[in-house]
Every structure is written in structure tokens, then in C-alpha cells.
C-alpha positions as CSV (number, residue, x, y, z in Angstrom):
1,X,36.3,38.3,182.2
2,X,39.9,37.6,183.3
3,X,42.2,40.2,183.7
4,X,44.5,38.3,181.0
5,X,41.5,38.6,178.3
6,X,42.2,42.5,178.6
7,X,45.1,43.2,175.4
8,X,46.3,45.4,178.3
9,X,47.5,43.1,180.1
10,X,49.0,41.0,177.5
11,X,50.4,44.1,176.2
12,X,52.9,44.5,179.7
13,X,53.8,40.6,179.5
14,X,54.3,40.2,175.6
15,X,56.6,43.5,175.6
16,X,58.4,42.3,178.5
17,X,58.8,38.6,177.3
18,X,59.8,40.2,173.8
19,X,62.7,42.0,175.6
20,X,63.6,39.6,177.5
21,X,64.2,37.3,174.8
22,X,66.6,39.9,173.2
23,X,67.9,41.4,175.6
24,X,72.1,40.3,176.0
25,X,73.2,39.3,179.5
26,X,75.6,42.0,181.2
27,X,78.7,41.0,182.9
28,X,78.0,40.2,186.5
29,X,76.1,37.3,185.1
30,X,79.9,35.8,183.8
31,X,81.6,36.8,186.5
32,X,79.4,35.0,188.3
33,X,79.5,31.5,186.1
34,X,83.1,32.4,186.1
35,X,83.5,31.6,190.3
36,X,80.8,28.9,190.5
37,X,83.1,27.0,187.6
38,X,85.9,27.2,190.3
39,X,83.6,25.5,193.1
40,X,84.0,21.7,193.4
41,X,80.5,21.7,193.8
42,X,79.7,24.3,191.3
43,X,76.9,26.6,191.9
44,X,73.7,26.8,192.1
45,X,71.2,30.2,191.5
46,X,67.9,30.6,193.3
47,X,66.8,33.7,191.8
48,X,62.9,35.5,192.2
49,X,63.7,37.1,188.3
50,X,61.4,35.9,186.2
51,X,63.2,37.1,182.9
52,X,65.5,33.7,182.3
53,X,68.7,35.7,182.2
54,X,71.0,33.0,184.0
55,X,69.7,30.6,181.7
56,X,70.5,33.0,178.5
57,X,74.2,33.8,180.4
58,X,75.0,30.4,180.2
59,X,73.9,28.5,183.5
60,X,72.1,25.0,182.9
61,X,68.4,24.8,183.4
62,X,69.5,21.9,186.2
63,X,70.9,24.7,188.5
64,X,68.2,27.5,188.8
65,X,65.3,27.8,190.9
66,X,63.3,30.4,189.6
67,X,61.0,30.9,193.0
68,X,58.8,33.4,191.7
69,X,58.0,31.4,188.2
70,X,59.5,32.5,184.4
71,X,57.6,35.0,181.9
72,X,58.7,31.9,179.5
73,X,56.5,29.5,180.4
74,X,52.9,29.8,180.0
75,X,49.8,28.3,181.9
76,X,46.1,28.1,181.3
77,X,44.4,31.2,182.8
78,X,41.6,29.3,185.0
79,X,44.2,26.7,185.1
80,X,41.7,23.7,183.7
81,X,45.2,21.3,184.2
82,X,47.8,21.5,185.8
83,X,50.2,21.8,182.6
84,X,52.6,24.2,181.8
85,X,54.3,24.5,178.3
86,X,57.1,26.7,176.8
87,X,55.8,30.2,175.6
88,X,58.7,29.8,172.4
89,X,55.9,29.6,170.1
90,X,53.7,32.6,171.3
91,X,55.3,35.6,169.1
92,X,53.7,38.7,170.7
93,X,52.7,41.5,168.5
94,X,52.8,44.6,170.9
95,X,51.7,48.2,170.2
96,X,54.3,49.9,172.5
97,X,52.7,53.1,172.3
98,X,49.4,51.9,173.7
99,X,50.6,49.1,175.1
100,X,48.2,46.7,174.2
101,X,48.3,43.5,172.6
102,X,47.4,43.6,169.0
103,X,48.2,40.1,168.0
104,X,46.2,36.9,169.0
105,X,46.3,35.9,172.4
106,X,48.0,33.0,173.5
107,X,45.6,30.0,174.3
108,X,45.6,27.0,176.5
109,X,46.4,24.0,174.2
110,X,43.6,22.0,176.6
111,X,40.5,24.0,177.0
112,X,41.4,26.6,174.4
113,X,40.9,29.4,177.0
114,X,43.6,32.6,177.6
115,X,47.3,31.5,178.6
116,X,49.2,33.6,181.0
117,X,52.9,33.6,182.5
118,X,53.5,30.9,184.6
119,X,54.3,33.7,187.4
120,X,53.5,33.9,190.8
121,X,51.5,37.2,190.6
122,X,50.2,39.3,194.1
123,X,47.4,37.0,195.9
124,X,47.6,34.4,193.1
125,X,45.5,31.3,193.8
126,X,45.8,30.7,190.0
127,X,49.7,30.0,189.9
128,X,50.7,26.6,189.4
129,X,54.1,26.2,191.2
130,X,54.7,22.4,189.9
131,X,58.1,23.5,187.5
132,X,59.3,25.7,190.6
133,X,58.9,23.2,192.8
134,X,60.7,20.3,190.6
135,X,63.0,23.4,191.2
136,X,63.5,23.4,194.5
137,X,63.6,20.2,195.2
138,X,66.7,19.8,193.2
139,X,68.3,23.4,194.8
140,X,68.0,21.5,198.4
141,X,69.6,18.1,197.2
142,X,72.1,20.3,196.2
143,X,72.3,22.1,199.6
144,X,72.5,18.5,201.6
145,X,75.4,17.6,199.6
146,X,77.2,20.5,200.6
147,X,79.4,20.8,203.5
148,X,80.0,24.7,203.6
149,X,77.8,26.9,201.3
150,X,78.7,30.4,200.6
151,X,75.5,32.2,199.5
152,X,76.5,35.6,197.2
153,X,73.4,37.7,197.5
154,X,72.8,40.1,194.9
155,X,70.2,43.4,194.8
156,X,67.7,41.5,197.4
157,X,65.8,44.1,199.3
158,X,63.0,44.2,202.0
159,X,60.5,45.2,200.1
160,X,59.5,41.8,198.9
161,X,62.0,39.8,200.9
162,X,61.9,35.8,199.5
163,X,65.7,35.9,198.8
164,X,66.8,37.3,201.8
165,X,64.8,35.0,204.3
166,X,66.2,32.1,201.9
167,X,70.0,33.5,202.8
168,X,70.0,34.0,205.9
169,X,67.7,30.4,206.6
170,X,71.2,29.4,205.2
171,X,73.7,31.5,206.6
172,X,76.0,32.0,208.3
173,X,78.1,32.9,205.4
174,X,76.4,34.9,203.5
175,X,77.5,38.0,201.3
176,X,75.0,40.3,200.8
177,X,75.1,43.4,198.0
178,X,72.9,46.0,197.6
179,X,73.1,49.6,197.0
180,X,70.1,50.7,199.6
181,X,70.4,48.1,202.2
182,X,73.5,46.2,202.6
183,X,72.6,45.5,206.7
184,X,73.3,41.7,207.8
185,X,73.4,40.8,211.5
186,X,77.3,39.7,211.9
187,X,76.1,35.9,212.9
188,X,74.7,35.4,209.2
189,X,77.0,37.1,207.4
190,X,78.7,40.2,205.8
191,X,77.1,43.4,204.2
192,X,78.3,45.3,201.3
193,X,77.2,48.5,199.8
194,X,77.0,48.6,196.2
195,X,75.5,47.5,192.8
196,X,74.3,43.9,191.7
197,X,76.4,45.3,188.3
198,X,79.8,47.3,190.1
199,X,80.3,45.1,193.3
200,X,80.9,41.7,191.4
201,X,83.4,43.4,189.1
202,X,84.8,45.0,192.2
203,X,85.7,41.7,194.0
204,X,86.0,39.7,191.4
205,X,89.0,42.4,190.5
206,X,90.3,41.9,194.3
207,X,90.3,38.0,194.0
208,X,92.4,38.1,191.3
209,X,95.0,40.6,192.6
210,X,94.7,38.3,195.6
211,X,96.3,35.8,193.5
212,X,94.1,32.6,192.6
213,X,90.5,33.7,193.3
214,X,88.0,31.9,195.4
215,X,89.0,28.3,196.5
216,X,87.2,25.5,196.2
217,X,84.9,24.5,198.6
């Protein structure tokens, strides 16, 4: 039996993909969509979050590479295809106490077997990576038609380390926040000490006082 068969398990996702849908960006998310509007280029977000928040704050589907998959999209559990369909239709009924799913189970619309999340789990042969790679094909066009990209790091520690190996792969200018470790070697970039939440607000603050904010680039 697959792990997804087990309510428990579908009992994590469908709470988390419940609050997720509900949940109301916080403000870091406009601050951010506030400076890549000033770009020439815009912005794009490469992000290992699988909860769609830049989506629900406002940033096109075009512009974000979401590395590590998105709790809202769903893919057969053996896979028998390699399709992958919006989850907008599975309605999870979760008891939160228990945590465990007492609603039906999402199915594959192919083989009629368990769904799961289209995300990239621990040691997951199972994932299929075809909409994140559509992803990040786009994300690099977007990077060769740059001329100098300024990568704003936000809350990407060592512990599981595919955002900051992407940064510094395209430093040198690279700001990186976090509240635990804020180290950059000089050569790739600059290091700041502070929340994904305060230090936005912080510096978006001294761009304004500045007088103009960020330039185009």
C-alpha cells in the first residue's frame, strides 16, 4: 500500500493545502512586487515553497519557478502518466484533531488510483518535475536576457540549500537575508541579518528615504 493511501498522510497535505488556500499574503510579498515593477526587466521568483503564495500576492504564473513542485497540483501516486492537473477541485475534509483524512481521497483521473501533491518529496523517484521544468526553462530565458541580475535572497538556509547554490551559481550580486545565517563570501555578494518579514520592510524604508528606490536595471 502507498504511503498516500494512509488518511494520515492525506490528512498533513489536505490541512496544509486547505490553509494555504486561505491563508492572506503578508507584506514582504508587496514589497517585493512593488521593486520588481520598477525593474525594466521586471522580476522573476524562483522559490523551493510549495504553498503558491507569490502567485496569491499577485505575481503571474509566467514568472515563478517553483523548484521543489506546488501542494496545488496533483499527480497520480504510481505515476501511470506523466499528467499533472490542478488540485482546485479536491475539497479536503480534514479531522484536525486526528489529523487524518476523513473525506474521499483524491484519485488519478487515468487509472483511478490515489493522487498526491505534485512535490518533490525526500528520495522521490515518483515526482514528475515536467511543470517545474516548463518552469525553469522560462526562469533561464529570462536570466540570458539580462545584462545585470540582482538576486534578493530571502530566509534560504543550509539545511536544504537549493536556493542558495542557485544565488550564488548567479552571483556576484547577490543579497542574502536570513535571521541564522546571513554569511556570503564578499565575491558573490552581501549578507544581512534579519527576517524574510522585517528586513524587506527595513530597506524598502531606506530606499525610499534614499529618494527614488531601486533603479532600473
Amino acid at each position: 500500500m502507498s504511503c498516500l493511501e494512509d488518511p494520515l498522510a492525506w490528512g498533513f497535505y489536505g490541512h496544509r493545502l486547505k490553509l494555504y488556500r486561505e491563508v492572506v499574503p503578508h507584506t514582504e510579498f508587496a514589497i517585493l512586487q512593488r521593486w520588481a515593477q520598477r525593474m525594466r526587466l521586471g522580476a522573476f521568483v524562483r522559490t523551493s515553497n510549495v504553498d503558491g503564495q507569490f502567485q496569491r500576492a499577485g505575481f503571474p504564473e509566467q514568472v515563478v519557478s517553483e523548484c521543489h513542485g506546488s501542494i496545488h497540483y496533483l499527480q497520480c501516486a504510481v505515476p501511470c502518466r506523466t499528467n499533472i492537473w490542478a488540485a482546485t477541485e479536491f475539497e479536503p475534509q480534514v479531522d484536525e484533531h486526528a489529523c487524518r483524512l476523513v473525506g474521499a481521497l483524491p484519485r488519478c483521473p487515468d487509472c483511478g488510483g490515489i493522487a498526491r501533491p505534485n512535490v518533490l518529496m525526500f528520495y522521490d523517484s515518483g515526482w514528475l518535475s515536467r511543470r517545474t521544468d516548463a518552469h525553469e526553462a522560462r526562469l533561464q530565458r529570462w536570466i540570458d536576457s539580462t545584462r545585470r541580475m540582482v538576486t534578493a535572497e530571502l530566509e534560504a538556509g543550509t539545511a536544504l540549500p537549493t536556493i542558495r547554490r542557485f544565488s550564488e551559481r548567479h552571483g556576484p550580486r547577490v543579497i542574502r537575508i536570513d535571521l541564522r545565517e546571513p554569511q556570503i563570501d564578499p565575491p558573490k555578494g552581501i549578507g544581512i541579518q534579519g527576517g524574510a518579514f522585517y528586513a524587506p520592510v527595513a530597506l524598502d524604508h531606506a530606499l525610499d528615504q534614499a529618494g527614488g528606490g531601486m533603479h532600473p536595471c
